[in-house]
N, CA, C and O atoms as a Tripos MOL2 file, in Angstrom:
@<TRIPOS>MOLECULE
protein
  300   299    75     0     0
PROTEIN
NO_CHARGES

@<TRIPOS>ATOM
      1 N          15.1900  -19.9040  -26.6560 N.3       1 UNK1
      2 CA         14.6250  -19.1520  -27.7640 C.3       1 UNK1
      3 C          14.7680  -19.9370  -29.0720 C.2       1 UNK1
      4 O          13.7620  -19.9320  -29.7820 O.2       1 UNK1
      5 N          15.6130  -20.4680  -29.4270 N.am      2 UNK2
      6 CA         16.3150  -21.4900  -30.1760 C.3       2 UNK2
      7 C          14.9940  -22.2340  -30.5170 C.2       2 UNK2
      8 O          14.2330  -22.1640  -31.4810 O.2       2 UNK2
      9 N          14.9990  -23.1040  -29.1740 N.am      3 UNK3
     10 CA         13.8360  -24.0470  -29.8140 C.3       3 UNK3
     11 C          12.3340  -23.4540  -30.1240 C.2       3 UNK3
     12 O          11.4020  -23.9220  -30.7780 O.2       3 UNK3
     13 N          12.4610  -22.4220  -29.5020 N.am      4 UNK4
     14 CA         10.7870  -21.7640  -29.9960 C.3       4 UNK4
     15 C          10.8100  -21.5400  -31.5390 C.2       4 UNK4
     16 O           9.8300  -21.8550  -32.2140 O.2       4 UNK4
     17 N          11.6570  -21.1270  -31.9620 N.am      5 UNK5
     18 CA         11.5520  -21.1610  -33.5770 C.3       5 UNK5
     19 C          11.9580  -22.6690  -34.1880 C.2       5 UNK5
     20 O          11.4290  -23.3450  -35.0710 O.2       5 UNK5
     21 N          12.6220  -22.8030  -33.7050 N.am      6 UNK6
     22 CA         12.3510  -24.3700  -34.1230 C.3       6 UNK6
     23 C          11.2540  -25.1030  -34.2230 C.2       6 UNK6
     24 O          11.1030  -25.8280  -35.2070 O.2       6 UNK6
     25 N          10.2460  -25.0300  -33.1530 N.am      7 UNK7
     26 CA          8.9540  -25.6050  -33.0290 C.3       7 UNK7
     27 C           7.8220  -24.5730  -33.8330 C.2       7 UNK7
     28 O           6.8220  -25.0770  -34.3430 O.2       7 UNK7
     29 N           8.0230  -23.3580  -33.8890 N.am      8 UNK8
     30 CA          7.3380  -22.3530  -34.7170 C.3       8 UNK8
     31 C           7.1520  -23.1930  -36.2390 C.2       8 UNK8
     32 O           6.1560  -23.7080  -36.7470 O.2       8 UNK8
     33 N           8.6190  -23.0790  -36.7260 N.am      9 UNK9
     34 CA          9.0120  -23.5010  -38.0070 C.3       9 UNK9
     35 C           8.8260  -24.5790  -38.3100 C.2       9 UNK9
     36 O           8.5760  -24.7140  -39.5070 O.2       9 UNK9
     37 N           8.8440  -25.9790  -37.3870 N.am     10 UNK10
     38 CA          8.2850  -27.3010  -38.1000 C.3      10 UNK10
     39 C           7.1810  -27.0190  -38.7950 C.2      10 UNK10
     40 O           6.9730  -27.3270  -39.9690 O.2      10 UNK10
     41 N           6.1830  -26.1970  -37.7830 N.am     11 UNK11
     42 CA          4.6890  -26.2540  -37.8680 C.3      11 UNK11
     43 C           4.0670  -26.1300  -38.5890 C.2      11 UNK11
     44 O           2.9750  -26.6430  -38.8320 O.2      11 UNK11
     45 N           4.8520  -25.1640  -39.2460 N.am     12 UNK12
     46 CA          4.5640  -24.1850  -40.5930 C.3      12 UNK12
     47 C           5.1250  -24.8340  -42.1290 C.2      12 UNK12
     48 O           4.9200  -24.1750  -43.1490 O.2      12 UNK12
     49 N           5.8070  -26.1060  -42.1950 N.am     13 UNK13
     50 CA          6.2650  -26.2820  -42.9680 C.3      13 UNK13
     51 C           5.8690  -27.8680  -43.5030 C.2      13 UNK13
     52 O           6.1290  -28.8310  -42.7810 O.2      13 UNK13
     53 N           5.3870  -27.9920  -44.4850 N.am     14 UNK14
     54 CA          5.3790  -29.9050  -45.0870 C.3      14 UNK14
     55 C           6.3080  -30.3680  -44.5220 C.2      14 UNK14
     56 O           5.9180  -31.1340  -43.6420 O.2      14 UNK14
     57 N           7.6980  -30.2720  -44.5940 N.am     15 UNK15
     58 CA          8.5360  -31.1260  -44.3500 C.3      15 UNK15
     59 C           9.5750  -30.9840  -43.1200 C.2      15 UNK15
     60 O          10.7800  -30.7400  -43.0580 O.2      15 UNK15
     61 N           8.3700  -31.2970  -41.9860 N.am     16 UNK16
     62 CA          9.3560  -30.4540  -40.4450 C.3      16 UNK16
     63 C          10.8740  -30.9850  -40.1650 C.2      16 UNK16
     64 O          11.7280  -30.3550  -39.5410 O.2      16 UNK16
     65 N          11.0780  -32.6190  -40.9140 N.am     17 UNK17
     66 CA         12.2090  -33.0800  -40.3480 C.3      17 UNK17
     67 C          13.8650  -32.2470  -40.8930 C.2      17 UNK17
     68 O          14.9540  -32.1340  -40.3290 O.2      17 UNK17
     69 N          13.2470  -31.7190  -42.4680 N.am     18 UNK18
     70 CA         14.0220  -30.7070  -42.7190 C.3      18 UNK18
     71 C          14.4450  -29.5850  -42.3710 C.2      18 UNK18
     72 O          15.2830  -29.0400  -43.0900 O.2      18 UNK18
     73 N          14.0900  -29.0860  -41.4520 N.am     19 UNK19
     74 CA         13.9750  -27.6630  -40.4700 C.3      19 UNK19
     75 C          15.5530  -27.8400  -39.7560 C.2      19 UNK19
     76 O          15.7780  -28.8240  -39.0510 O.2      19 UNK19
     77 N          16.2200  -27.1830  -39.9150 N.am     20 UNK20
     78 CA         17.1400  -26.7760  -39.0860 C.3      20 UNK20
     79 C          17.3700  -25.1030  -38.6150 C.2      20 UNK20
     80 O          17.2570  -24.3150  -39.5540 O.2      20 UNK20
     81 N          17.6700  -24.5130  -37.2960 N.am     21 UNK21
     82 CA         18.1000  -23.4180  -36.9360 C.3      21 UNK21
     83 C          19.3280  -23.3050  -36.4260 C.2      21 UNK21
     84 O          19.6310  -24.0940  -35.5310 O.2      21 UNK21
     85 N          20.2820  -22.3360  -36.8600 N.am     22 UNK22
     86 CA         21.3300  -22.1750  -35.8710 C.3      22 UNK22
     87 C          21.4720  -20.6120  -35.5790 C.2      22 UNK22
     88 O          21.6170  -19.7100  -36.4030 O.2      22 UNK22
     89 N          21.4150  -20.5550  -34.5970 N.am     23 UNK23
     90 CA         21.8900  -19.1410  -33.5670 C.3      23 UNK23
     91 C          23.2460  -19.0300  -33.9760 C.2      23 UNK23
     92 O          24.1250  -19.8730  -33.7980 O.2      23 UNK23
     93 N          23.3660  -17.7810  -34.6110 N.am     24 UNK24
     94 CA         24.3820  -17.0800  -34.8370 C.3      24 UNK24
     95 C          24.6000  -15.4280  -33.8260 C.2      24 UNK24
     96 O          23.7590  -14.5420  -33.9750 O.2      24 UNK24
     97 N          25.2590  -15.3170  -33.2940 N.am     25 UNK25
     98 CA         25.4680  -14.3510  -32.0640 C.3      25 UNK25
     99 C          26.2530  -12.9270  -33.3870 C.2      25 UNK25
    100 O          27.1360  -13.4310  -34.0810 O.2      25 UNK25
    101 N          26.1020  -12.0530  -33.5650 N.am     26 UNK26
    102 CA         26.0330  -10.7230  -34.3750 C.3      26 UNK26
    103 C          26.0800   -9.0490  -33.4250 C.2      26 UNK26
    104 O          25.0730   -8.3520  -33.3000 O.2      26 UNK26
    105 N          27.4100   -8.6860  -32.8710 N.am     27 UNK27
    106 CA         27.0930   -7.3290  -32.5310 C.3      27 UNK27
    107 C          26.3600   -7.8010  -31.0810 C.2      27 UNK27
    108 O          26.6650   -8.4910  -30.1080 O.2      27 UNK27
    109 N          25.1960   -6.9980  -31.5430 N.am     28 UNK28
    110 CA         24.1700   -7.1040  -30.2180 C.3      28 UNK28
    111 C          22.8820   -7.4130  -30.6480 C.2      28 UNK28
    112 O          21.7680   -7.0710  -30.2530 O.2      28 UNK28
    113 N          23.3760   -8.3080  -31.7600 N.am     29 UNK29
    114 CA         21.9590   -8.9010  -32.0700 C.3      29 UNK29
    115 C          21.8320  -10.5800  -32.2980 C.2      29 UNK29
    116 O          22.6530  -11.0780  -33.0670 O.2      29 UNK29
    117 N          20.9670  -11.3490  -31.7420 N.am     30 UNK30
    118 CA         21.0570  -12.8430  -32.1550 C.3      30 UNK30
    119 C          20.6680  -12.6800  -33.5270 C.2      30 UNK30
    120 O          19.8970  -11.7380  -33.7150 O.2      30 UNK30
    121 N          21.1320  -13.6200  -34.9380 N.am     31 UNK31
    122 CA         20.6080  -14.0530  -35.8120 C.3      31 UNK31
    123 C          20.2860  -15.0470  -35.9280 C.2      31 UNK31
    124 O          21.2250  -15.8190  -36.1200 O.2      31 UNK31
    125 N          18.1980  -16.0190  -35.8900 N.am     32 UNK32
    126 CA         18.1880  -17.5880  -35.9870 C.3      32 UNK32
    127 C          18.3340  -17.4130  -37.3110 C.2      32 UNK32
    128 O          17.8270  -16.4240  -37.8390 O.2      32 UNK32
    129 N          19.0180  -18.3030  -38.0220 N.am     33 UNK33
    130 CA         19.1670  -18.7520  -39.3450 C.3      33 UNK33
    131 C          18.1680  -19.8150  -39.3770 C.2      33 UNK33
    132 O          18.0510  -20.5910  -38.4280 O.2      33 UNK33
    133 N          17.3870  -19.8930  -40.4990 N.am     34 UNK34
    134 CA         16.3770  -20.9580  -40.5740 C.3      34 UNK34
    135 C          16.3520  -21.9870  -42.0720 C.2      34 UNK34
    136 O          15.9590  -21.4720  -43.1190 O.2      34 UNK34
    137 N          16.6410  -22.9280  -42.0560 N.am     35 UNK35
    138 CA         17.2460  -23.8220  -42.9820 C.3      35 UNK35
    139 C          15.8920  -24.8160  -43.2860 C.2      35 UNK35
    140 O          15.6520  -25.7250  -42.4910 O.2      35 UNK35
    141 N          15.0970  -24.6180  -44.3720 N.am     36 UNK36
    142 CA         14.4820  -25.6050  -44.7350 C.3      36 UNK36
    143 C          14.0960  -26.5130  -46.1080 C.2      36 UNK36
    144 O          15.1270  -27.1520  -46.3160 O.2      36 UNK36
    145 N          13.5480  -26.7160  -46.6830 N.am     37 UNK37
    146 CA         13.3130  -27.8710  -48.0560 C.3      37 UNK37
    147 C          12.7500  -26.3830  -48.9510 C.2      37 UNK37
    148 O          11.9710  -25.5140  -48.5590 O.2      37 UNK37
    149 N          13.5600  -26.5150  -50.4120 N.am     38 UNK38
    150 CA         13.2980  -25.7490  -51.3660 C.3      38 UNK38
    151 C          11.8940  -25.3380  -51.5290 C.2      38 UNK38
    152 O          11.4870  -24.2220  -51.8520 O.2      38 UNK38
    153 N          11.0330  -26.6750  -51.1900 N.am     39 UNK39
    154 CA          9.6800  -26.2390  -51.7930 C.3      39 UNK39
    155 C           8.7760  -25.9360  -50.5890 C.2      39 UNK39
    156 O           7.5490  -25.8620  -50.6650 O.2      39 UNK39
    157 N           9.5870  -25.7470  -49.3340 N.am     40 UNK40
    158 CA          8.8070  -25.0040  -48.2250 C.3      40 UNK40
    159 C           9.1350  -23.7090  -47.7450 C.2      40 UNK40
    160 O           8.7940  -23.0960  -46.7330 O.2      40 UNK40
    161 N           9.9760  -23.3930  -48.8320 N.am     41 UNK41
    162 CA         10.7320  -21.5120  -48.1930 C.3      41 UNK41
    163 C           9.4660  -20.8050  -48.1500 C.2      41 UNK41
    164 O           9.1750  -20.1840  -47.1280 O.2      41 UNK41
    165 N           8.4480  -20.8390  -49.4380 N.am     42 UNK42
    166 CA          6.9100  -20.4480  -49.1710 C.3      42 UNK42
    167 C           5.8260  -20.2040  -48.0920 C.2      42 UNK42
    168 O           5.0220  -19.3370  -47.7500 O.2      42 UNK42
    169 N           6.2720  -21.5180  -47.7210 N.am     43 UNK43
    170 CA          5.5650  -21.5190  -46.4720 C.3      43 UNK43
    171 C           5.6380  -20.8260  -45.0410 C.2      43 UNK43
    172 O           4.6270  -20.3800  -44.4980 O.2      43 UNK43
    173 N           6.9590  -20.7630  -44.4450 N.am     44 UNK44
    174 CA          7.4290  -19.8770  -44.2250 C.3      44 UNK44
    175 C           7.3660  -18.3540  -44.7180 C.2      44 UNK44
    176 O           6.9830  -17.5780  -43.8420 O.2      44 UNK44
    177 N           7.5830  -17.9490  -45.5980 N.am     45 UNK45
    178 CA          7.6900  -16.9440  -46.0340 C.3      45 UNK45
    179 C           6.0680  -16.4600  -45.8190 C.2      45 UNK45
    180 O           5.7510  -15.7620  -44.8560 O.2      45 UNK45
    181 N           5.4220  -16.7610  -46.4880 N.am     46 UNK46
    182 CA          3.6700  -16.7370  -46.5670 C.3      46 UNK46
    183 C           3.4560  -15.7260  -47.6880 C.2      46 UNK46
    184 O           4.4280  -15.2380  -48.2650 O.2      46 UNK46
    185 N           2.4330  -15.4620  -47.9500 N.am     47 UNK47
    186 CA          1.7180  -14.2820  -49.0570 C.3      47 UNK47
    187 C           2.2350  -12.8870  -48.6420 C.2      47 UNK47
    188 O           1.9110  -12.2260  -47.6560 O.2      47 UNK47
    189 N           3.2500  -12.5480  -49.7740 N.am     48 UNK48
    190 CA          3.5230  -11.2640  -49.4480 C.3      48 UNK48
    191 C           4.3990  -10.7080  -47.9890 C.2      48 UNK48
    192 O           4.5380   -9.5740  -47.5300 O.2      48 UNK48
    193 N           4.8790  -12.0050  -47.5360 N.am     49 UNK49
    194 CA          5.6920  -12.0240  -46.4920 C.3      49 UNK49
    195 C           4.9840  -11.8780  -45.2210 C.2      49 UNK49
    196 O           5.6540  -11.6710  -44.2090 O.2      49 UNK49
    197 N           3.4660  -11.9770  -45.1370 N.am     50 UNK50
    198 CA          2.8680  -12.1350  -44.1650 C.3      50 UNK50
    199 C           4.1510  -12.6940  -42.9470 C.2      50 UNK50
    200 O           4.9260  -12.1110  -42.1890 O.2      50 UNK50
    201 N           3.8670  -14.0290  -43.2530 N.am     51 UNK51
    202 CA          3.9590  -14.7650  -42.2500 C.3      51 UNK51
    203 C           5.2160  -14.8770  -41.6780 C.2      51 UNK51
    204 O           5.2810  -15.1330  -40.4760 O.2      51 UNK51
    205 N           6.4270  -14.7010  -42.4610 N.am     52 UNK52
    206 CA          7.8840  -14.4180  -41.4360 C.3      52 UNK52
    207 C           7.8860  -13.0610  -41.1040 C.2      52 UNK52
    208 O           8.8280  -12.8230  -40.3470 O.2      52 UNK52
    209 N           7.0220  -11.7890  -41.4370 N.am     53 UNK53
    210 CA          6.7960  -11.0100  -40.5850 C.3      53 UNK53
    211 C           6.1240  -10.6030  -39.1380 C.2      53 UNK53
    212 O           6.4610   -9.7560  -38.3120 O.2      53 UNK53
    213 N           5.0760  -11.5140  -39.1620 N.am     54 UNK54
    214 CA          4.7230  -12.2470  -37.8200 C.3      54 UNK54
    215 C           5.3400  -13.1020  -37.0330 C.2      54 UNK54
    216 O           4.9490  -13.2900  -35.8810 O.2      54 UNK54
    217 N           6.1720  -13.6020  -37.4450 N.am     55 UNK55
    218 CA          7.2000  -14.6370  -37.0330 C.3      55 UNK55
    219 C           8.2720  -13.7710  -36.2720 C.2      55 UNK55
    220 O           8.6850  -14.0490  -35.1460 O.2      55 UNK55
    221 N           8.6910  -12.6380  -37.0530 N.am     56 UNK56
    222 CA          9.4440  -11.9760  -36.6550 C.3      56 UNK56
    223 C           9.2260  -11.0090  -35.4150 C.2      56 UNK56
    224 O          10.1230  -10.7940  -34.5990 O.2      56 UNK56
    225 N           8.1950  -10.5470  -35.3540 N.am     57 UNK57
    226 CA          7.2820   -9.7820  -34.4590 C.3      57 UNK57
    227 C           7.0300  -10.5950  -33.3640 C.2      57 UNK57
    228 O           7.2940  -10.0530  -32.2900 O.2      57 UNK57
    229 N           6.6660  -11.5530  -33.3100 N.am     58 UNK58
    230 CA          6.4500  -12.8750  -31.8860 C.3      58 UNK58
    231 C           8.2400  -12.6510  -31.6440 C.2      58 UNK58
    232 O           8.5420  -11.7380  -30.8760 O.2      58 UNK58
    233 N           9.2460  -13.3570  -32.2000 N.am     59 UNK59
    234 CA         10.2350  -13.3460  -31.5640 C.3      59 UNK59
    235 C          10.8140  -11.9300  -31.1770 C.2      59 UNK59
    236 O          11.7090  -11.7200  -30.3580 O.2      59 UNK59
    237 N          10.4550  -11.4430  -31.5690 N.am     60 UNK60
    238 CA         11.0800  -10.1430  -31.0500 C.3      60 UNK60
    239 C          10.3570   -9.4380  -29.3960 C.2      60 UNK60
    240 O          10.7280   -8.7000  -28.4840 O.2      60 UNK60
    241 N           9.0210  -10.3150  -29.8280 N.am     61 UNK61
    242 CA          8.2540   -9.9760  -28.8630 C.3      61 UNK61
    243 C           8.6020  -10.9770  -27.3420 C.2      61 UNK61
    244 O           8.2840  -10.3920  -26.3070 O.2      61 UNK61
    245 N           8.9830  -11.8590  -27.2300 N.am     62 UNK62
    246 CA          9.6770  -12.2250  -26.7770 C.3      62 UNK62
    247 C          10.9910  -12.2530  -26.4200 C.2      62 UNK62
    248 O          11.3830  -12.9090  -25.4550 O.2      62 UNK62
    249 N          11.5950  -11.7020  -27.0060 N.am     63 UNK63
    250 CA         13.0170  -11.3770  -26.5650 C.3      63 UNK63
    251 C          13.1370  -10.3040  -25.9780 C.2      63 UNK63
    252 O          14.2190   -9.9370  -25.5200 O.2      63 UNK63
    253 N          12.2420   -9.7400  -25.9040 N.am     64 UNK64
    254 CA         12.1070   -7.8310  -24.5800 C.3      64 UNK64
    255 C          12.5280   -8.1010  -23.9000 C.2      64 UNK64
    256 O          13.6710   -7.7390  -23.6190 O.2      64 UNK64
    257 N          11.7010   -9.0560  -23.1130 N.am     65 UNK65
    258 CA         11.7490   -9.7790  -21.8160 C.3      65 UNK65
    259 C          13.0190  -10.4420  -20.8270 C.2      65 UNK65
    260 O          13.2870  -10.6620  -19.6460 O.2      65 UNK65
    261 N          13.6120  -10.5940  -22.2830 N.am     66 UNK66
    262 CA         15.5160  -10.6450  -22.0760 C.3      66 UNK66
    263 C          15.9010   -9.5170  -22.2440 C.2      66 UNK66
    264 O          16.9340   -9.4010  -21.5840 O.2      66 UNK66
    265 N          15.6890   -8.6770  -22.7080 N.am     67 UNK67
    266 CA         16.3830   -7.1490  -23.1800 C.3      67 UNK67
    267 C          17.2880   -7.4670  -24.5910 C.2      67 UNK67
    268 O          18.1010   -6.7560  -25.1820 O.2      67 UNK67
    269 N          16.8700   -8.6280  -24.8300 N.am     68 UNK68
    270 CA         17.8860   -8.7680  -26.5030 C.3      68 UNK68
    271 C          17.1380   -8.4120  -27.4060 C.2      68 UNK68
    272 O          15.9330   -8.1580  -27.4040 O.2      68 UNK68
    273 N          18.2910   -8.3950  -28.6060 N.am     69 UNK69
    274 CA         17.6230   -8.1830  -30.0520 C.3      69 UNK69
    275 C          17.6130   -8.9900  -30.5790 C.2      69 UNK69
    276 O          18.5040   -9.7430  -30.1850 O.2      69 UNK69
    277 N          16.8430   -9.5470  -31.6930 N.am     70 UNK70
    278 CA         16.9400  -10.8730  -32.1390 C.3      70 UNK70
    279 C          15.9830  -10.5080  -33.6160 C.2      70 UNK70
    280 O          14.9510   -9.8740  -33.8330 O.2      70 UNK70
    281 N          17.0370  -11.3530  -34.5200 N.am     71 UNK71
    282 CA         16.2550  -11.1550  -35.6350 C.3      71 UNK71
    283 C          16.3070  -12.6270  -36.7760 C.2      71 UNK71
    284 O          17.3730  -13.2170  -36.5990 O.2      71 UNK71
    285 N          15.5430  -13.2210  -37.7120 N.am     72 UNK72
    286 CA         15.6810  -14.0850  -38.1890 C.3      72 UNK72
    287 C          15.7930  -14.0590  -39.6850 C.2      72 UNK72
    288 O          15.1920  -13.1770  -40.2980 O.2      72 UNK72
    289 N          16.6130  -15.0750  -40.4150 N.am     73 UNK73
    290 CA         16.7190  -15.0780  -41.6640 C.3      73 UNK73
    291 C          16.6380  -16.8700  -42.2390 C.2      73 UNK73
    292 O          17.2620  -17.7750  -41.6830 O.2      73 UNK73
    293 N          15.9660  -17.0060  -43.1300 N.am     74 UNK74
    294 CA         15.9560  -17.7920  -43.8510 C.3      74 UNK74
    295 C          17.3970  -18.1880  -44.8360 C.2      74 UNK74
    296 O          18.0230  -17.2500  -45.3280 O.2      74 UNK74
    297 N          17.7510  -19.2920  -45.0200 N.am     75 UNK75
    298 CA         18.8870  -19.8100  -45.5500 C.3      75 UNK75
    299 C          18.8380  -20.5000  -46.6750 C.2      75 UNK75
    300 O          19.8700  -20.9700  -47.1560 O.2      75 UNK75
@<TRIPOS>BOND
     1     1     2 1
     2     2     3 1
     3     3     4 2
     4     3     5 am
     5     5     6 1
     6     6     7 1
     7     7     8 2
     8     7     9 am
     9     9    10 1
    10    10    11 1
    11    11    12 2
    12    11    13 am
    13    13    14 1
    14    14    15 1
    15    15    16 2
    16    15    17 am
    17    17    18 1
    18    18    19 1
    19    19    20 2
    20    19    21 am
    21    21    22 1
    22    22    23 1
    23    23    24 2
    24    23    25 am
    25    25    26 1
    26    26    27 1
    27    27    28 2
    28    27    29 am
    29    29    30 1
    30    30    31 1
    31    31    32 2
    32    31    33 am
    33    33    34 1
    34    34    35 1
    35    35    36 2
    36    35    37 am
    37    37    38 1
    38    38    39 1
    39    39    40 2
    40    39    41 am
    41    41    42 1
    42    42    43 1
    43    43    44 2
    44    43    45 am
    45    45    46 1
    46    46    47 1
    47    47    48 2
    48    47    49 am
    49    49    50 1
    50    50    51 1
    51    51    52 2
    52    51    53 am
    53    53    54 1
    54    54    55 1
    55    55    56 2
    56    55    57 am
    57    57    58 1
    58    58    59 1
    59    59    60 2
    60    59    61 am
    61    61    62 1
    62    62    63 1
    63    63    64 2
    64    63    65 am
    65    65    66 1
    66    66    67 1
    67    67    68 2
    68    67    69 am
    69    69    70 1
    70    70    71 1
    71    71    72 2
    72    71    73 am
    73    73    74 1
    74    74    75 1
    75    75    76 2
    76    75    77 am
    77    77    78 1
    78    78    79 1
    79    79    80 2
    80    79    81 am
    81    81    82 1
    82    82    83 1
    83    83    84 2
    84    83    85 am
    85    85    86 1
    86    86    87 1
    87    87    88 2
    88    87    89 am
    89    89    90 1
    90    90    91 1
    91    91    92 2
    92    91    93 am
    93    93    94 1
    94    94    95 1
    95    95    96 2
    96    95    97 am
    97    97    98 1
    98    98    99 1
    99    99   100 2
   100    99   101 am
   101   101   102 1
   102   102   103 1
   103   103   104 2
   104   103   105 am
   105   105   106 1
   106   106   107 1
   107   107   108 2
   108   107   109 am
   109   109   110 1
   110   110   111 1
   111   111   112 2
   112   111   113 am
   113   113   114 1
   114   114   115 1
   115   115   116 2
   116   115   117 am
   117   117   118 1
   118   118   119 1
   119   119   120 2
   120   119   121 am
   121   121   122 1
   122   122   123 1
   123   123   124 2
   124   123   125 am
   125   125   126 1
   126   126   127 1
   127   127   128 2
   128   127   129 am
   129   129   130 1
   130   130   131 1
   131   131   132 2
   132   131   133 am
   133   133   134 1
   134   134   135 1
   135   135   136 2
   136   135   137 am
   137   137   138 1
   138   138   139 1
   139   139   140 2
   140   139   141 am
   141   141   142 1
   142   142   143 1
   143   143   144 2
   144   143   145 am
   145   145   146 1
   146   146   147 1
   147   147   148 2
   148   147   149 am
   149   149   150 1
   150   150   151 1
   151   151   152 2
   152   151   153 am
   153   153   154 1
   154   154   155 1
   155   155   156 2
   156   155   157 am
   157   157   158 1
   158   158   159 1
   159   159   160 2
   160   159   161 am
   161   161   162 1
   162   162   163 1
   163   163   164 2
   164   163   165 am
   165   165   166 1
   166   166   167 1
   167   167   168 2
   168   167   169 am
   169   169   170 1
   170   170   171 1
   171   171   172 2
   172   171   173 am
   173   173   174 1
   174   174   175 1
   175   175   176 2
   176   175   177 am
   177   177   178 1
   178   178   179 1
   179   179   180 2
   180   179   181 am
   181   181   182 1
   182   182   183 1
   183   183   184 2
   184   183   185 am
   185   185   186 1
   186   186   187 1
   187   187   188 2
   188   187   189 am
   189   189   190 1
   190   190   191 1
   191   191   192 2
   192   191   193 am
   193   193   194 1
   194   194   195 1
   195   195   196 2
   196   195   197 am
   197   197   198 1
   198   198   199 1
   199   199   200 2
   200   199   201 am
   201   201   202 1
   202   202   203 1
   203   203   204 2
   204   203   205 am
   205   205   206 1
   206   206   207 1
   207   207   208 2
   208   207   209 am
   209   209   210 1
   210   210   211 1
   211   211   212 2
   212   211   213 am
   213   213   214 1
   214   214   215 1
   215   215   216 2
   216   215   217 am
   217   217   218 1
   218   218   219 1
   219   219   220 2
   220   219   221 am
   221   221   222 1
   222   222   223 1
   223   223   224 2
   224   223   225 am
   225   225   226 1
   226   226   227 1
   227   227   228 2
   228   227   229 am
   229   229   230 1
   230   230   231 1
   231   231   232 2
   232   231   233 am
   233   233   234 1
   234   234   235 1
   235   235   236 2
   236   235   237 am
   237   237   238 1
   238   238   239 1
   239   239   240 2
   240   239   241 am
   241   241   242 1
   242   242   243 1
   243   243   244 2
   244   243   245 am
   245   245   246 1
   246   246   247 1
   247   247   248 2
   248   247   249 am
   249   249   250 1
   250   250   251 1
   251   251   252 2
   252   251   253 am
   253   253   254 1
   254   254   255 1
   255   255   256 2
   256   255   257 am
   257   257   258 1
   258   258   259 1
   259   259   260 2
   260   259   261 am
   261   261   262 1
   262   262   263 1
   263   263   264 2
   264   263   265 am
   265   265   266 1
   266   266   267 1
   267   267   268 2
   268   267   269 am
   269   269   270 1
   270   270   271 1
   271   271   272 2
   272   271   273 am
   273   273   274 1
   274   274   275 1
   275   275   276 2
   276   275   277 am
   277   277   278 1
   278   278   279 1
   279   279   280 2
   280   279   281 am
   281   281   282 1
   282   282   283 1
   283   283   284 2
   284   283   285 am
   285   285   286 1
   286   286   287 1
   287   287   288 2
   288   287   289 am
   289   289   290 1
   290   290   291 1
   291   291   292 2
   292   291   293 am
   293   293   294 1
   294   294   295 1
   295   295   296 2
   296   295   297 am
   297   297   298 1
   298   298   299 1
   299   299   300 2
@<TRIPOS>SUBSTRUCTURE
     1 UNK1         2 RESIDUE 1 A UNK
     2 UNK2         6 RESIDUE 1 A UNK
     3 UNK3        10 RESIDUE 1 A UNK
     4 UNK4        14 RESIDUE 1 A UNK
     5 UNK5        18 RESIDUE 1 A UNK
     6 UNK6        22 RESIDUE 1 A UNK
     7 UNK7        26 RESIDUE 1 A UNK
     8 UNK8        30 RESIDUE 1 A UNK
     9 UNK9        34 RESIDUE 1 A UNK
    10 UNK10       38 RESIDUE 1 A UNK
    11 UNK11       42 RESIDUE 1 A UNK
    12 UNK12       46 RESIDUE 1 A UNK
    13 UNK13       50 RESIDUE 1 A UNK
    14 UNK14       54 RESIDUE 1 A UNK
    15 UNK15       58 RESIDUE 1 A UNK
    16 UNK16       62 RESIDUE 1 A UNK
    17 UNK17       66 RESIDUE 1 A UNK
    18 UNK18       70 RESIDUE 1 A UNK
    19 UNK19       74 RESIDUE 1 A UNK
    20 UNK20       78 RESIDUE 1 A UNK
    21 UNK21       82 RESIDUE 1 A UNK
    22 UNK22       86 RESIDUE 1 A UNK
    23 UNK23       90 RESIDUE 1 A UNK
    24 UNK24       94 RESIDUE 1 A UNK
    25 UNK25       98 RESIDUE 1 A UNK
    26 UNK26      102 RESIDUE 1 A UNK
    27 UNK27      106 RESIDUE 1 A UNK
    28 UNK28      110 RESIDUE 1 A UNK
    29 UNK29      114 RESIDUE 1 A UNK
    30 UNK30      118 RESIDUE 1 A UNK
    31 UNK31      122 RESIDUE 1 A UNK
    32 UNK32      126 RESIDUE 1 A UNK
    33 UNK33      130 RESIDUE 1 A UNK
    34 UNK34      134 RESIDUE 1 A UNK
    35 UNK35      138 RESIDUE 1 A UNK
    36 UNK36      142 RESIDUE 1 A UNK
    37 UNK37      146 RESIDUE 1 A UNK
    38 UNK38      150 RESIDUE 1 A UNK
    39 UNK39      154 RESIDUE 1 A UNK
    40 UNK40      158 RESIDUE 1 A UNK
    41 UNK41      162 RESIDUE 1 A UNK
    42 UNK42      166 RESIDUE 1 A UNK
    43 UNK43      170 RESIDUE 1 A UNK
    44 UNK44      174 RESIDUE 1 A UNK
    45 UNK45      178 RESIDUE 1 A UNK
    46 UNK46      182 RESIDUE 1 A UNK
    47 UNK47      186 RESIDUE 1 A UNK
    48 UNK48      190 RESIDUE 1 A UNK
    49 UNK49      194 RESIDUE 1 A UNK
    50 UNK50      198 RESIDUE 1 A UNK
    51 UNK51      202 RESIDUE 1 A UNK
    52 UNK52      206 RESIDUE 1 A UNK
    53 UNK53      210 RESIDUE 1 A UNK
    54 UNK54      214 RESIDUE 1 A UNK
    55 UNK55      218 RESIDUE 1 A UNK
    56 UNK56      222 RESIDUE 1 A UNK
    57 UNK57      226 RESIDUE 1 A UNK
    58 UNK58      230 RESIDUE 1 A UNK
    59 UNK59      234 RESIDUE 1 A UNK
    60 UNK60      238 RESIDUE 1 A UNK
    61 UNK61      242 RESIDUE 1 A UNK
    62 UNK62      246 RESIDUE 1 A UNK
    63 UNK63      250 RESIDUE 1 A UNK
    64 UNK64      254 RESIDUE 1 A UNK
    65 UNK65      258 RESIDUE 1 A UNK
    66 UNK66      262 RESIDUE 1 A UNK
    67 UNK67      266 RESIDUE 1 A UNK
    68 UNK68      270 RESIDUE 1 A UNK
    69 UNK69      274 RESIDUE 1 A UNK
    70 UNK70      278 RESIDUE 1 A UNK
    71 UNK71      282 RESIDUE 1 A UNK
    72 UNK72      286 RESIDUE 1 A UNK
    73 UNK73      290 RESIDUE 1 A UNK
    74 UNK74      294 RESIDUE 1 A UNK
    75 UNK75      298 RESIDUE 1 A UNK
């Protein structure tokens, strides 16, 4: 799961080599932490939070399938 946001998040960003995630384990929930370049939090983020709300919705949508919860935050 790890690397799916990892590869999500290069994609989306000018500066992919800056991208870091780390899985943080929370309760009963995964948190990816998502670490990238000041002037690409935007991008990520998108208009009005579009786009890490879709982001969020795919991984979650994927994680059913495990029966986990999983949620992501920007760093």
């Amino acid at each position: 799961m790890k690397e799916l946001v990892e590869l999500i998040a290069r994609g989306l960003v000018e500066q992919p080599e800056a991208v870091s995630v780390r899985e943080v384990q929370r309760e009963q929930v995964t948190v990816y932490e998502i670490s990238v370049s000041p002037s690409d939090v935007g991008k990520i983020v998108g208009k009005g939070g579009r786009l890490i709300k879709a982001f969020r919705t795919l991984l979650s949508t994927a994680a059913i399938s495990d029966g986990r919860r999983v949620s992501i935050e920007i760093v």
